[in-house]
LOGU-105941 format. One record per atom (N, C-alpha, C): x, y negated, z; atom name; residue in one letter. Coordinates in nm, 4 decimals, always signed. Layout:
BEGIN
PT	east	north	up	atom	rest
PT	X	Y	Z	CA	a
...
END
This chain:
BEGIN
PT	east	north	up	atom	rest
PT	-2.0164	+6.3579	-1.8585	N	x
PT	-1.8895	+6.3549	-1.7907	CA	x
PT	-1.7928	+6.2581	-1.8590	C	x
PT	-1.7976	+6.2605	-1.9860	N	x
PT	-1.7222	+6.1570	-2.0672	CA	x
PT	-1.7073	+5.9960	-2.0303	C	x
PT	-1.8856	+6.0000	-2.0681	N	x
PT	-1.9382	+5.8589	-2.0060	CA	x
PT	-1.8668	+5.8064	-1.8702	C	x
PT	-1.8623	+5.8942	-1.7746	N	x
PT	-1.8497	+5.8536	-1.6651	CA	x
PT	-1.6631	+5.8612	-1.6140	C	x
PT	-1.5931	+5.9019	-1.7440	N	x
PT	-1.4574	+5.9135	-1.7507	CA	x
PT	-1.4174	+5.7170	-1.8195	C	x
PT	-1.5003	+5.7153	-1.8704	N	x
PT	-1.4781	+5.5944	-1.9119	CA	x
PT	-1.5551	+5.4667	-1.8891	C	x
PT	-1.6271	+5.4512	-1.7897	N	x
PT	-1.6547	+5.4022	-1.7093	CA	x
PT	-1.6513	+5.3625	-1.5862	C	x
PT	-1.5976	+5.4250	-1.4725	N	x
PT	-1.5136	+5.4286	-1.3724	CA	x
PT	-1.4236	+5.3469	-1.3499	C	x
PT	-1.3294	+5.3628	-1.4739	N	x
PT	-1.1982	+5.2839	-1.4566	CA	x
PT	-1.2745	+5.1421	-1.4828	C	x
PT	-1.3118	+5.1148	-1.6057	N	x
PT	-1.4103	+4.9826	-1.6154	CA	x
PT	-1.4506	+4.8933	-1.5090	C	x
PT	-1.5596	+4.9726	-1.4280	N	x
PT	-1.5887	+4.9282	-1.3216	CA	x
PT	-1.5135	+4.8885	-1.2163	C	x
PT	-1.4047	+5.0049	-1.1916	N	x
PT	-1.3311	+4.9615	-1.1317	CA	x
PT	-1.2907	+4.8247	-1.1156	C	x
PT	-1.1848	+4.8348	-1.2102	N	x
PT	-1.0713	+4.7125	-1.2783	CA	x
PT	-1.2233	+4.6029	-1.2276	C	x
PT	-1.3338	+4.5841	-1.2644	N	x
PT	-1.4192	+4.4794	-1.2897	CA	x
PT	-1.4414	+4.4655	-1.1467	C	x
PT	-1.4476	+4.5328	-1.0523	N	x
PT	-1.4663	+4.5251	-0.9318	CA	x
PT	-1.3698	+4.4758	-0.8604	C	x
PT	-1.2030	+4.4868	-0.8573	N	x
PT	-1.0884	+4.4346	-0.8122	CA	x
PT	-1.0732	+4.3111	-0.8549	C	x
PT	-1.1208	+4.2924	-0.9682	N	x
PT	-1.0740	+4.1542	-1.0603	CA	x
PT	-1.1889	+4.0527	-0.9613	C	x
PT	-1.3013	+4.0776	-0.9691	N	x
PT	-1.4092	+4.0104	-0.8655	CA	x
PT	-1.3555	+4.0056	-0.7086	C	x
PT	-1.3143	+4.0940	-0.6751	N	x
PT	-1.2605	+4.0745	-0.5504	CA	x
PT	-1.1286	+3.9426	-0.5078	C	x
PT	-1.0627	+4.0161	-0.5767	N	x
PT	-0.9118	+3.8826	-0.5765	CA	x
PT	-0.9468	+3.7525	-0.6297	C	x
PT	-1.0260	+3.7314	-0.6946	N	x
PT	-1.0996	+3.5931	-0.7452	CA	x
PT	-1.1903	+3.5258	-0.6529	C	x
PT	-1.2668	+3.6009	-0.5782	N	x
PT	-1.2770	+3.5592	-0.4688	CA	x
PT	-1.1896	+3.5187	-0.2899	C	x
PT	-1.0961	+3.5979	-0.3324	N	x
PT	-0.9877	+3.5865	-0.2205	CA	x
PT	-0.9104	+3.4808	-0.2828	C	x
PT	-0.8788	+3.4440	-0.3949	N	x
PT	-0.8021	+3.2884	-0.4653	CA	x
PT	-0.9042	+3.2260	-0.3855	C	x
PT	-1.0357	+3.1983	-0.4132	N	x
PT	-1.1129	+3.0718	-0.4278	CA	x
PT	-1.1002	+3.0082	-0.2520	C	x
PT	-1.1393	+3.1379	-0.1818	N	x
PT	-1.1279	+3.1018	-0.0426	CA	x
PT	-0.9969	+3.0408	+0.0248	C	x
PT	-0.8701	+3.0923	-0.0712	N	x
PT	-0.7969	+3.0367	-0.0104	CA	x
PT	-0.7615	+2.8910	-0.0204	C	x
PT	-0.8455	+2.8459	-0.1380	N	x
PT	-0.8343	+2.7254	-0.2525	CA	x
PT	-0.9114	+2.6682	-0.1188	C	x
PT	-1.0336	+2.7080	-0.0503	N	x
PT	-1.1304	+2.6282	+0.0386	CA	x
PT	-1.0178	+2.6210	+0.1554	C	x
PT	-0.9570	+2.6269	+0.1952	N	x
PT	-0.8865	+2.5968	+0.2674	CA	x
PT	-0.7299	+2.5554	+0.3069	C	x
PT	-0.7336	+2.4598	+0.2498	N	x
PT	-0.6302	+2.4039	+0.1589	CA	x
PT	-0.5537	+2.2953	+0.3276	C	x
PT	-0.4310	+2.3028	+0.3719	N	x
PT	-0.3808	+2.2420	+0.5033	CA	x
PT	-0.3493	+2.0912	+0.4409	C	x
PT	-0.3870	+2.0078	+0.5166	N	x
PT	-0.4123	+1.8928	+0.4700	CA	x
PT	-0.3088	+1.7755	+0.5946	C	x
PT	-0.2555	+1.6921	+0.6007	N	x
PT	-0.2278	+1.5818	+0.7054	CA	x
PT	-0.2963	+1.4745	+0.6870	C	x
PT	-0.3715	+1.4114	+0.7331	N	x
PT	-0.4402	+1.2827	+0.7545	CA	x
PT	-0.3519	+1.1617	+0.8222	C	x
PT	-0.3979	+1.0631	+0.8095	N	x
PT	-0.3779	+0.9176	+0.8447	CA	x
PT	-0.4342	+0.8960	+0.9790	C	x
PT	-0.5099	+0.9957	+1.0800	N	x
PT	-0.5310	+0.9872	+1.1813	CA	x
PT	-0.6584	+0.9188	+1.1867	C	x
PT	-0.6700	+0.8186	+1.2322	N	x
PT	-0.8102	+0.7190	+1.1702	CA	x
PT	-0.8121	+0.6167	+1.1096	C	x
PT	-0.7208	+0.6164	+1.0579	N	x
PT	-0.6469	+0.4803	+0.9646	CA	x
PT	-0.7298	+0.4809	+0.8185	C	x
PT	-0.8256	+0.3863	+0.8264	N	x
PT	-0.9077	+0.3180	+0.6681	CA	x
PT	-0.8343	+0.3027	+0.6366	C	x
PT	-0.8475	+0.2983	+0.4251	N	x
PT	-0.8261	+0.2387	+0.3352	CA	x
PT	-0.9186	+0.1688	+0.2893	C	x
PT	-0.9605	+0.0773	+0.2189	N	x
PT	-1.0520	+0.0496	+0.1613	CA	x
PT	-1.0254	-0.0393	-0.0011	C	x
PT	-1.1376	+0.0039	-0.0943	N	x
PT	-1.0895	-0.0334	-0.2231	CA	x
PT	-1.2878	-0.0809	-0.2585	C	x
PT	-1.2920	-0.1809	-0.3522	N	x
PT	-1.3966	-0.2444	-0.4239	CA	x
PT	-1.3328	-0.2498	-0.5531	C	x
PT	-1.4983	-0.3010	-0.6138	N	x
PT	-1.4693	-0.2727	-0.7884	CA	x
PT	-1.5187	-0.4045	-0.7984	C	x
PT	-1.5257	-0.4038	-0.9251	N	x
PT	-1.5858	-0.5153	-1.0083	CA	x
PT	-1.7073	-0.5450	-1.0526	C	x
PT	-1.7753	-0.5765	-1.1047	N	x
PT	-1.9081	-0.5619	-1.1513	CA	x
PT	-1.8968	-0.4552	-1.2450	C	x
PT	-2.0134	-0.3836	-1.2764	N	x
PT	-2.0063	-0.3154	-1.3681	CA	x
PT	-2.1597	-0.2358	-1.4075	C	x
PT	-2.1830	-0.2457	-1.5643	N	x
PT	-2.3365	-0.2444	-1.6061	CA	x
PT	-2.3864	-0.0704	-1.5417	C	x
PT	-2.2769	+0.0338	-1.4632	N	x
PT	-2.3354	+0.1469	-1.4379	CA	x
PT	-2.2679	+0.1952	-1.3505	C	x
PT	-2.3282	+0.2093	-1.2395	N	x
PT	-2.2654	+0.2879	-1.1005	CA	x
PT	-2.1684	+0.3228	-1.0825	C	x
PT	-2.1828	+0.4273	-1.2261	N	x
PT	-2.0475	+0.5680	-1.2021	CA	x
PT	-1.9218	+0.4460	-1.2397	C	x
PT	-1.9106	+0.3773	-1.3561	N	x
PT	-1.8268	+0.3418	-1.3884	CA	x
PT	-1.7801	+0.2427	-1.2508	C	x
PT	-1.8835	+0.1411	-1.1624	N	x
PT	-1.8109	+0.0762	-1.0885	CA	x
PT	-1.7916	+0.1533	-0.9452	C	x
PT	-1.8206	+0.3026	-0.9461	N	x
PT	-1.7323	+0.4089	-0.8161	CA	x
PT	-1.5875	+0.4411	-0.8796	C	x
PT	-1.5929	+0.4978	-0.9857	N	x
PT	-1.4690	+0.5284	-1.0709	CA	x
PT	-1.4049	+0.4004	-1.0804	C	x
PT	-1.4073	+0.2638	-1.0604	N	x
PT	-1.3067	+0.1723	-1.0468	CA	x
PT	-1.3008	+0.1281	-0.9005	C	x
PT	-1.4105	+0.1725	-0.7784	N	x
PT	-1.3558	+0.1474	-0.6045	CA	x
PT	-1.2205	+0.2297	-0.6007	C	x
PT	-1.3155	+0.3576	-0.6726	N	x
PT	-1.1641	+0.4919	-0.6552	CA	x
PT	-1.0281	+0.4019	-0.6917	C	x
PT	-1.0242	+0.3715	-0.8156	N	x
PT	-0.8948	+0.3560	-0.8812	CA	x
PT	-0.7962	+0.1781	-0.7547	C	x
PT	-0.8797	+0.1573	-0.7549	N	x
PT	-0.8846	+0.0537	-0.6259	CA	x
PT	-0.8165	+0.0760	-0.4959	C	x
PT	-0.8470	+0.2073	-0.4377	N	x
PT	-0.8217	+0.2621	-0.3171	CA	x
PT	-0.7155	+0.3583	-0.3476	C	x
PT	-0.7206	+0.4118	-0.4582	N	x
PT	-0.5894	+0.5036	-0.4565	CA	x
PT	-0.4316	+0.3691	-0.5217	C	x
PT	-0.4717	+0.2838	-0.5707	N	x
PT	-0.3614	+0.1918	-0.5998	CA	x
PT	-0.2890	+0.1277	-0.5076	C	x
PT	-0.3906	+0.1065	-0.4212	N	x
PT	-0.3362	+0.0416	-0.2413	CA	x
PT	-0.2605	+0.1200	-0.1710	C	x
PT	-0.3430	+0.2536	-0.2033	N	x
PT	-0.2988	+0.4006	-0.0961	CA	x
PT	-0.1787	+0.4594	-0.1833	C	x
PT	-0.1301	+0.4468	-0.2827	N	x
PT	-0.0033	+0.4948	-0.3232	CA	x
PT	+0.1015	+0.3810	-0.3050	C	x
PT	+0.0658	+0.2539	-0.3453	N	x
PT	+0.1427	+0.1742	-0.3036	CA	x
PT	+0.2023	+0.1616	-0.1507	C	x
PT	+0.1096	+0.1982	-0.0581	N	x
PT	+0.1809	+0.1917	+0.0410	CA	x
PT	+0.2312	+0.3132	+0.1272	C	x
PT	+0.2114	+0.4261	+0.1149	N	x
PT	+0.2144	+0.5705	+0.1051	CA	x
PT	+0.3168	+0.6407	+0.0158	C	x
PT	+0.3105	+0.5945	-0.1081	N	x
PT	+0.3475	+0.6926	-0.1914	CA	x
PT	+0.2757	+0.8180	-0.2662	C	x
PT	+0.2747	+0.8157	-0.3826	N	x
PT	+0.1824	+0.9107	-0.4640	CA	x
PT	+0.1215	+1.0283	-0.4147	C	x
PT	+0.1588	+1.0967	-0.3193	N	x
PT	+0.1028	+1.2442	-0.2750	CA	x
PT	-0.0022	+1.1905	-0.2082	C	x
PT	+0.0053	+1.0785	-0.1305	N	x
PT	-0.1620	+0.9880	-0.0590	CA	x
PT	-0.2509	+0.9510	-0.0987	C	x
PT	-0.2316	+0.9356	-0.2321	N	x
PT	-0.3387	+0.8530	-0.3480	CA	x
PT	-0.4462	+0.9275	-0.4297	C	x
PT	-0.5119	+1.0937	-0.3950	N	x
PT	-0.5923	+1.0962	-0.4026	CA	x
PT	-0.7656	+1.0929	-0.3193	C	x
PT	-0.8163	+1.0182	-0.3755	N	x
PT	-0.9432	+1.0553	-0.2945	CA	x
PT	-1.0456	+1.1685	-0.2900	C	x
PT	-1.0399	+1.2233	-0.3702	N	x
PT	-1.0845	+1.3919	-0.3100	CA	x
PT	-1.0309	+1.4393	-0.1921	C	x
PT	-0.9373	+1.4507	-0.1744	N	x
PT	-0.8524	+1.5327	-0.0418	CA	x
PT	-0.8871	+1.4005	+0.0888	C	x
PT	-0.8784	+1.3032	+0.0537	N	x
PT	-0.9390	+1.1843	+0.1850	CA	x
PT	-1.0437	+1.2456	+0.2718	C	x
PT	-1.0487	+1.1520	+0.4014	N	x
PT	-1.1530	+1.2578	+0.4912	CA	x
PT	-1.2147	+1.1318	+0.4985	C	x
PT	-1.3568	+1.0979	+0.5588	N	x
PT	-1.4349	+0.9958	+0.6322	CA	x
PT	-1.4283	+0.9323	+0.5631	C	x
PT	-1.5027	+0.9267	+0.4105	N	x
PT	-1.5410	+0.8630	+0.3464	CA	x
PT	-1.6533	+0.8147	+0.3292	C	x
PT	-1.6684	+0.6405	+0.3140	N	x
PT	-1.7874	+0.5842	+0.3010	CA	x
PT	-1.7781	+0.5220	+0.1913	C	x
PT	-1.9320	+0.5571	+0.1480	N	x
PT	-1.9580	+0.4826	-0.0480	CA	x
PT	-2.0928	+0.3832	+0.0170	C	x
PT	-2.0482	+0.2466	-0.0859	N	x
PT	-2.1575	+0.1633	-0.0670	CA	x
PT	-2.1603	+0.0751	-0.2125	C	x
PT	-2.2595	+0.1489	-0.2777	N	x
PT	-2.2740	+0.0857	-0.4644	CA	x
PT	-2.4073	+0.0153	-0.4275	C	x
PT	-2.4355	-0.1224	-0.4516	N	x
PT	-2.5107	-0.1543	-0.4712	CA	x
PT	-2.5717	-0.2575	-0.6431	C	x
PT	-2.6990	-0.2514	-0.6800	N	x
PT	-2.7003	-0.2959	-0.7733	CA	x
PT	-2.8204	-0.4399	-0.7771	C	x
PT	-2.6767	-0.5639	-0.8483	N	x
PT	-2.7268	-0.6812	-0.7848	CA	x
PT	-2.7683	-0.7425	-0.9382	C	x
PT	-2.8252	-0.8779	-0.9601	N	x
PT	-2.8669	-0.8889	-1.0984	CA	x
PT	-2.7349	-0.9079	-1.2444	C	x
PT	-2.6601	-0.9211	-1.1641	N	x
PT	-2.5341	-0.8855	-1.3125	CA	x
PT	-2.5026	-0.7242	-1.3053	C	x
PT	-2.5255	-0.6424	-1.1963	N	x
PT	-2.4738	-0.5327	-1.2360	CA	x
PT	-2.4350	-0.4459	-1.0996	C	x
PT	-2.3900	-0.2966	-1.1204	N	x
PT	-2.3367	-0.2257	-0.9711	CA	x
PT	-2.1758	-0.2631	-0.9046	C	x
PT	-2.1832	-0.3192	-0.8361	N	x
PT	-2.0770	-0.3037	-0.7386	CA	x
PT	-2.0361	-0.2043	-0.6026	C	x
PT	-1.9032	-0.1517	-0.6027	N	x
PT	-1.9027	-0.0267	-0.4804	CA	x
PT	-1.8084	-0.0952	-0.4211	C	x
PT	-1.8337	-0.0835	-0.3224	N	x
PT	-1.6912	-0.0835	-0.2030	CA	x
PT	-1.6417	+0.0276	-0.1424	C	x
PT	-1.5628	+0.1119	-0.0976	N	x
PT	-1.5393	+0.2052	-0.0516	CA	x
PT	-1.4122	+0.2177	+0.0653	C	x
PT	-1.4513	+0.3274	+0.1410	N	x
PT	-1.3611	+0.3471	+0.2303	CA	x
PT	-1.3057	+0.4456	+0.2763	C	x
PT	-1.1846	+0.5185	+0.3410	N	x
PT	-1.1575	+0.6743	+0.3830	CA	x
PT	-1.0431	+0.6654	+0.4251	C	x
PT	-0.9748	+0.7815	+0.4845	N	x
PT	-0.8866	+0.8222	+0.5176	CA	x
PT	-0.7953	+0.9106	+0.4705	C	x
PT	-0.6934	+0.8398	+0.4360	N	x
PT	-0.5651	+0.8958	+0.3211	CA	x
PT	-0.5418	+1.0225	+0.3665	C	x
PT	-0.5395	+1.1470	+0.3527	N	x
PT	-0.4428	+1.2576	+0.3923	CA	x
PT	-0.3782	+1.3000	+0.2005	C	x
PT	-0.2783	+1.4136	+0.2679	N	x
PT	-0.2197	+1.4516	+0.1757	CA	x
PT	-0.1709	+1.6129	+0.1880	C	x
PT	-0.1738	+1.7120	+0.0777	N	x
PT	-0.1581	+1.8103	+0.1204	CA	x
PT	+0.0047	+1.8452	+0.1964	C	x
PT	-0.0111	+1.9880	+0.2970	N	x
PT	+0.0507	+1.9802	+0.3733	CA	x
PT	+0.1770	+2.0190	+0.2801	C	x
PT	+0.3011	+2.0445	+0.2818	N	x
PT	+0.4017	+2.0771	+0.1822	CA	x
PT	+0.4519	+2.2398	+0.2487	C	x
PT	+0.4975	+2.2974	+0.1645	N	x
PT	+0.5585	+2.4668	+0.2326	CA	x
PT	+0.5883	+2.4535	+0.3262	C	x
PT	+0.5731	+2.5192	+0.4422	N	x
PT	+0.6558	+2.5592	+0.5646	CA	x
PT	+0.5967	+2.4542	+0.6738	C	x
PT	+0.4889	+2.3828	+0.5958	N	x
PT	+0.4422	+2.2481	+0.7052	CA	x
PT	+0.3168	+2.3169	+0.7743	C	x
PT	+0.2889	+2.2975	+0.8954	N	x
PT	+0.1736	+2.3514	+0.9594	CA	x
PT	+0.0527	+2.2403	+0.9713	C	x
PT	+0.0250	+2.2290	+0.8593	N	x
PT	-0.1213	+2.1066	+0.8680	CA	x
PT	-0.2308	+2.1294	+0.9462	C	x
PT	-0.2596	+2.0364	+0.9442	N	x
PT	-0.4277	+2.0031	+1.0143	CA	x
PT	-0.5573	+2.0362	+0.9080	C	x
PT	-0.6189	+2.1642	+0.8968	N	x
PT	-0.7125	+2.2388	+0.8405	CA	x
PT	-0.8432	+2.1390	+0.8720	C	x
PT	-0.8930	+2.0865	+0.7375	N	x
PT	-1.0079	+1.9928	+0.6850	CA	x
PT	-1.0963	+2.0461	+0.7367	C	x
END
């Protein structure tokens, strides 16, 4: 009876805590977003001796254009929709070009367009 006096609550608590952590995450998956409608950006890199490094400079490419003309809340590419990656690797090295569609999250009280 002891055991099960002090265990209960345990479980409990461990069971609520799992629950609401899952009710964060879902709400995290659905995050209200505004888009650019069908409006490309597009950003290229440079040469570079390894993939990742010349995607990680299309990115930095496309978000420099897309804040510049937008403004900072536009300039990430995670939240972008209709994105196309094209790394290819030529005899100096990988080059990417890339392309997508700027959105930005929706702000309080804004009724966005759900990704």
């Amino acid at each position: 009876m002891r055991i099960f006096a002090i265990l209960f609550p345990v479980l409990f608590i461990a069971v609520t805590f799992i629950t609401i952590s899952d009710a964060e995450a879902g709400r995290k998956g659905r995050m209200a977003l505004y888009c650019q409608g069908d409006h490309l950006h597009y950003g290229s890199s440079n040469v570079f001796r390894s993939k990742r490094q010349a995607f990680k400079d299309a990115i930095e490419s496309w978000a420099s254009f897309t804040v510049f003309e937008y403004g900072s809340e536009w300039g990430h590419w995670r939240l972008s929709k209709n994105k196309k990656v094209n790394c290819k690797k030529g005899s100096e090295g990988w080059k990417c070009s890339i392309e997508s569609t700027p959105c930005r999250r929706a702000k309080r009280g804004e009724k966005g367009k759900y990704r």
